[in-house]
C-alpha positions in Angstrom: 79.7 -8.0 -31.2 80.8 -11.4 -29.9 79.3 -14.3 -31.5 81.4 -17.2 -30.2 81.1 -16.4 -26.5 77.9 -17.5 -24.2 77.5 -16.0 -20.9 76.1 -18.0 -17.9 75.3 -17.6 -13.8 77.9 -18.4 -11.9 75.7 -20.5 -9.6 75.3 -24.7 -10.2 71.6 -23.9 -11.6 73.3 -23.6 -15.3 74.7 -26.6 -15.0 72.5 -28.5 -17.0 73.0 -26.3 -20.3 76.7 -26.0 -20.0 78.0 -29.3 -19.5 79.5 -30.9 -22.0 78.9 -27.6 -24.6 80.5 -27.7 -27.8 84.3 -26.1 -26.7 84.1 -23.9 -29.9 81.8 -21.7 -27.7 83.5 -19.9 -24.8 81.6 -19.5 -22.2 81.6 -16.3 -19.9 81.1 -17.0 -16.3 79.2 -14.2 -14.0 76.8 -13.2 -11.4 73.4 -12.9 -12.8 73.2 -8.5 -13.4 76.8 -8.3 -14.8 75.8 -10.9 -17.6 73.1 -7.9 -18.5 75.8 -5.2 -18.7 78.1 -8.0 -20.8 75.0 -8.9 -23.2 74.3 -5.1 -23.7 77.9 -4.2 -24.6 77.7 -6.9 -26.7 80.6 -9.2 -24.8 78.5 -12.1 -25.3 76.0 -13.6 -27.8 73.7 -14.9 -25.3 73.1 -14.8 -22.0 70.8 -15.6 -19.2 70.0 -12.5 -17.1 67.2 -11.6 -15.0 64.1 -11.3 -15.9 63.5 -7.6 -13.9 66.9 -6.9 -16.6 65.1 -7.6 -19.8 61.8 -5.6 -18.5 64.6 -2.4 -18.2 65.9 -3.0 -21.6 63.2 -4.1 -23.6 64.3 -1.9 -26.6 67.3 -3.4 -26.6 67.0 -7.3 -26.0 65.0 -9.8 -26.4 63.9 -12.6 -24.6 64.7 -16.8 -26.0 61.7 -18.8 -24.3 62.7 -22.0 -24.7 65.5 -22.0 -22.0 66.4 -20.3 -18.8 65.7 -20.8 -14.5 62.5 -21.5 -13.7 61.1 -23.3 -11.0 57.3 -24.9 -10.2 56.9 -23.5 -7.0 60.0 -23.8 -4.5 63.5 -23.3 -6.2 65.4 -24.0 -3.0 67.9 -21.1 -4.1 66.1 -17.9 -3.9 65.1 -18.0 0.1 64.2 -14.9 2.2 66.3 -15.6 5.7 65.6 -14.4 8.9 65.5 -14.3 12.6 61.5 -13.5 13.2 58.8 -14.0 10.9 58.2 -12.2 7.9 55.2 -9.8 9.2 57.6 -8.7 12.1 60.2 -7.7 9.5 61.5 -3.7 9.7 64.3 -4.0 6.7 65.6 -6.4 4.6 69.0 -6.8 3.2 69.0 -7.6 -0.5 72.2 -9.0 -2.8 73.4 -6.6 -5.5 74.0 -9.7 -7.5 70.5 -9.9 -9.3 68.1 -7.7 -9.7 65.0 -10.3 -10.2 64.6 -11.2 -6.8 65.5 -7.6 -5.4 62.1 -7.0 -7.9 60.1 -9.4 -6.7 60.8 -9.5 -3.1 59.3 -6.0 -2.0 55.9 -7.1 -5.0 55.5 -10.3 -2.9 55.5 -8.8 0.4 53.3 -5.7 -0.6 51.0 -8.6 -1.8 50.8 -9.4 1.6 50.0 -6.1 2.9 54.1 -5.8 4.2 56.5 -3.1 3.3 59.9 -3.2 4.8 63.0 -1.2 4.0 65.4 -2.5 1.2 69.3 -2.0 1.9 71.8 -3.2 -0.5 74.9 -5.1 1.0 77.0 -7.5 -0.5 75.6 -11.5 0.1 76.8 -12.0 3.3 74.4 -13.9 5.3 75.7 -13.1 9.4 76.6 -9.3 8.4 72.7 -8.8 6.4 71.7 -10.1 9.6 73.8 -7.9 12.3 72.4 -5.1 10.4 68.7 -6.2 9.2 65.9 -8.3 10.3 65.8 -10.1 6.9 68.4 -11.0 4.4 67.8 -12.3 0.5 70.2 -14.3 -0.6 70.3 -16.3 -4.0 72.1 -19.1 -6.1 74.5 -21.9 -4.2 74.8 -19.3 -1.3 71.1 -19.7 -0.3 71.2 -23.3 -0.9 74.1 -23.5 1.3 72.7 -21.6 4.4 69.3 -23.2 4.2 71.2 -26.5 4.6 73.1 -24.8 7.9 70.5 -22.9 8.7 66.7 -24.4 8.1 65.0 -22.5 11.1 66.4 -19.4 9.3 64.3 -19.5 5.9 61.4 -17.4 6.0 60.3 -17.6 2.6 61.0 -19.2 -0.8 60.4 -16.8 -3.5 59.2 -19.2 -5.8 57.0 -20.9 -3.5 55.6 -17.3 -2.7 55.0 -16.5 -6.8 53.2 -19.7 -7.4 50.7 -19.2 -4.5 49.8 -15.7 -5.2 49.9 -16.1 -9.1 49.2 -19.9 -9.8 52.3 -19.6 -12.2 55.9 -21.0 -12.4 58.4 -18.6 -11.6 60.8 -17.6 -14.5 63.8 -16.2 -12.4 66.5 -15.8 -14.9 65.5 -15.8 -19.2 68.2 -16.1 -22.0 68.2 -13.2 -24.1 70.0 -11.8 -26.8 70.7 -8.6 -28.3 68.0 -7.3 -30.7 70.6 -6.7 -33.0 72.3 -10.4 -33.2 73.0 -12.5 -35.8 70.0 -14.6 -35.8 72.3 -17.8 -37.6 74.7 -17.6 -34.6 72.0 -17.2 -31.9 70.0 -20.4 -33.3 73.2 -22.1 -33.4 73.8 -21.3 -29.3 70.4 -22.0 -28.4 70.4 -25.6 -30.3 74.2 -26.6 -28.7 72.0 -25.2 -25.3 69.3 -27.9 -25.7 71.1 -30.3 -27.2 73.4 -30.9 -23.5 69.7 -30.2 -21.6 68.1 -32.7 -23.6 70.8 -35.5 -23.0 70.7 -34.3 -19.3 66.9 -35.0 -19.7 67.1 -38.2 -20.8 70.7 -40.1 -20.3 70.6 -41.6 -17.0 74.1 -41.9 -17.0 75.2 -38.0 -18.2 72.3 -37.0 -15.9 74.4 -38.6 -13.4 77.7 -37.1 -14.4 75.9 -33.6 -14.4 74.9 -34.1 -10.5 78.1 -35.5 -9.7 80.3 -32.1 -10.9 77.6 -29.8 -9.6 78.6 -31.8 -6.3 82.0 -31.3 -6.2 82.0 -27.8 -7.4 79.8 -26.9 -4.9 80.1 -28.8 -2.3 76.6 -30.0 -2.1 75.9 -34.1 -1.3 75.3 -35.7 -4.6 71.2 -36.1 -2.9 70.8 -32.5 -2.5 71.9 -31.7 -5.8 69.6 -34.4 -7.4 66.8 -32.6 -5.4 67.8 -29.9 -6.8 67.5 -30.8 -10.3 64.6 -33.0 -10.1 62.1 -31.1 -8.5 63.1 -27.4 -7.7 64.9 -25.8 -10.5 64.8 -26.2 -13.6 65.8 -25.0 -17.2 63.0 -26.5 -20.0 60.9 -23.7 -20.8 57.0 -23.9 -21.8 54.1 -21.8 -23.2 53.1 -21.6 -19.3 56.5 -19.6 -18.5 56.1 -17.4 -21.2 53.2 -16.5 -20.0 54.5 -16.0 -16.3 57.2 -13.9 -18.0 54.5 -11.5 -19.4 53.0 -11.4 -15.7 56.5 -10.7 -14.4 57.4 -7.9 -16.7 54.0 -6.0 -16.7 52.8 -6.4 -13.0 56.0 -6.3 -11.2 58.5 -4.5 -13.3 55.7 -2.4 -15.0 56.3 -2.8 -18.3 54.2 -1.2 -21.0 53.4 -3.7 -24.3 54.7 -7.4 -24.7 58.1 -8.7 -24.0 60.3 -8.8 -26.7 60.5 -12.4 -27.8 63.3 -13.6 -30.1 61.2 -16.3 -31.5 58.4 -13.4 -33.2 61.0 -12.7 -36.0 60.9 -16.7 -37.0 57.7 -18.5 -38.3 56.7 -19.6 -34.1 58.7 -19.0 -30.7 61.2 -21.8 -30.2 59.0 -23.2 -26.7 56.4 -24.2 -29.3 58.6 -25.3 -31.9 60.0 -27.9 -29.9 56.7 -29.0 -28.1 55.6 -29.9 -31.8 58.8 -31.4 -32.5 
């Protein structure tokens, strides 16, 4: 097993926890559901992967909760597109990229008395459309065509978990194998909140943070700071953890408690550094 090699999305909402990292740690870029299938074979030490991914392999993993994607409500980059309202909707396309929002999607809208047809097709937004009346798409691709294309977002998933649940919306966890060297996983985790905590609260690496997110993807340096400041985010609490359970047991239909990481040590890391 790899224990100098941290896997992250491939999307700017990681951007926070990587920059700036320690360069003894490699880090493994990838779309949300392959990190799963890199964490399992043990390619990586940690890795944030989606939450419907842990719920699958709870023998296997288990779940850090002081850091991942999360959002208050709107994240801005898990969006539900479309050309007629949601009610009207006879199939929706869905990414193959992560497997948390094609989870949650279909739990949302059967929430709401809807059931469409799934298809899985690769996150193109004009061909999910040519074939569906709805498309999912996620990460800097969904931010992208919401800019382009406002009158086109239907829904934002997290917007839609908050108002049916009254929770924050957890979308991708950092987990480890069950198995890992706990000295090497505290050691990734603390390099991981040591760059979120100086992107917390140095104006001026805050700043530098926005400004590559920017450029790599071609956001304005205003979008991105939106972004950041109020949609996603990466600080974990007591309050996510809980949403977490929710996630795993109502939507995924897990059995028993989410393997947490933290139950092996003296207190889970969220509460660890809330006292600290």
């Amino acid at each position: 097993m790899r224990t100098d090699v941290i896997g992250r999305v491939s999307f700017a909402n990681c951007d926070p926890l990587f920059h700036g990292l320690d360069p003894k740690w490699k880090v493994l870029p990838a779309p949300p559901s392959w990190l799963t299938g890199h964490l399992l074979r043990g390619e990586c030490l940690i890795a944030p992967i989606p939450m419907a991914d842990l719920a699958r392999n709870a023998d296997t993993l288990c779940a850090i909760d002081s850091i991942g994607i999360a959002s208050d409500g709107g994240v801005g980059s898990v969006l539900l597109f479309g050309d007629c309202p949601v009610e009207e909707m006879r199939d929706i396309a869905v990414p193959t990229d992560s497997s948390t929002s094609r989870t949650l999607l279909p739990w949302l809208l059967s929430e709401r008395g809807f059931r469409p047809r799934l298809i899985e097709m690769g996150p193109n937004l004009e061909s999910m459309l040519e074939r569906c009346d709805g498309a999912l798409l996620i990460g800097d691709r969904a931010i992208h065509h919401a800019h382009l294309q406002p009158d086109l977002v239907r829904m934002d998933l997290g917007d839609e978990w908050l108002d049916i649940t009254e929770m924050p919306m957890v979308f991708g966890v950092f987990c480890a194998r069950q198995d890992a060297d706990n000295t090497a996983v505290s050691d990734a985790i603390s390099d991981l909140e040591s760059a979120l905590s100086r992107f917390e609260n140095e104006p001026l690496f805050r700043q530098e943070v926005i400004a590559r997110s920017a450029k790599v993807t071609r956001f304005s340096v205003g979008r991105m700071e939106t972004y950041f400041g109020s949609e996603v985010r990466n600080r974990l609490t007591p309050k996510d953890r809980a949403s977490m359970q929710r996630f795993a047991t109502d939507v995924c239909g897990l059995e028993g408690e989410v393997p947490w990481w933290g139950d092996n040590q003296s207190e889970p890391v969220s509460r660890r550094n809330a006292a600290s």
